[in-house]
N, C-alpha and C positions, 0 to 999 in steps of 0.2 A: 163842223160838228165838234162837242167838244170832246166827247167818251167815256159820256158818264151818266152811270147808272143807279139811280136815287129810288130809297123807299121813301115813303109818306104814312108818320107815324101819328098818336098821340091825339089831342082833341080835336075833333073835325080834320083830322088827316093834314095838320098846319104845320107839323116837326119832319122838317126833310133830311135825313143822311144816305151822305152815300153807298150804296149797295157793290159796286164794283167801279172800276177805269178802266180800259181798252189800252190796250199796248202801244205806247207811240203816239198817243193822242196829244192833243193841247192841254188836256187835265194832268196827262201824266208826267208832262214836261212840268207844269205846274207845282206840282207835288200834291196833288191831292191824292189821296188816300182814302178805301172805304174803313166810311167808320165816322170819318171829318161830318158836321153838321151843317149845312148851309142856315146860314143866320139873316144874311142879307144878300139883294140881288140889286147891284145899281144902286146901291146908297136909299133902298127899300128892304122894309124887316120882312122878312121869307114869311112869314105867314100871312100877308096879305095878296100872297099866291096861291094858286089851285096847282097841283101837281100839272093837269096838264098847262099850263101858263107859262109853267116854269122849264117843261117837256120842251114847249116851244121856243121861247128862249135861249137856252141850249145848245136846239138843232139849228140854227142860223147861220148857215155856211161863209164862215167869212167876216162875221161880225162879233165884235168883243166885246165881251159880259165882265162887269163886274164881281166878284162872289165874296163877301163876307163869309168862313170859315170858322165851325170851333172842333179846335182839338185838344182834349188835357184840360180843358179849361182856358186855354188860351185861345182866343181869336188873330185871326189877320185874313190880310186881304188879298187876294191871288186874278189875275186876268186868265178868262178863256175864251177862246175861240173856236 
């Protein structure tokens, strides 16, 4: 699991940021931060996800997600698990 809690914003609910992170989790080790916007999942642009898609992606015990990240304006790229 990764520990992380995303709202789904903006047209047809396509703009995901994060909402919170879980203490201790794989996101937090990460550094993601609410607020960060996921852009991409797997070398895929986040809006050709459904919240829940990406819900389940996420919760995959054990398995590493890619995340395209923007903060500041700046993007990169972060693994979770």
């Amino acid at each position: 699991m990764s520990g992380i809690a995303f709202d789904a914003e903006g047209t047809n609910c396509r703009v995901f940021k994060i909402a919170g992170i879980a203490e201790k989790s794989p996101a937090a080790e990460a550094g993601i931060s609410p607020g960060d916007e996921i852009v991409g999942i797997d070398r895929q642009p986040a809006s050709q996800f459904t919240s829940g898609q990406i819900e389940k992606l996420l919760k995959r015990n054990g398995v590493e997600c890619s995340l395209n990240l923007r903060r500041d304006g700046k993007t990169r790229v972060v693994k979770s698990n």
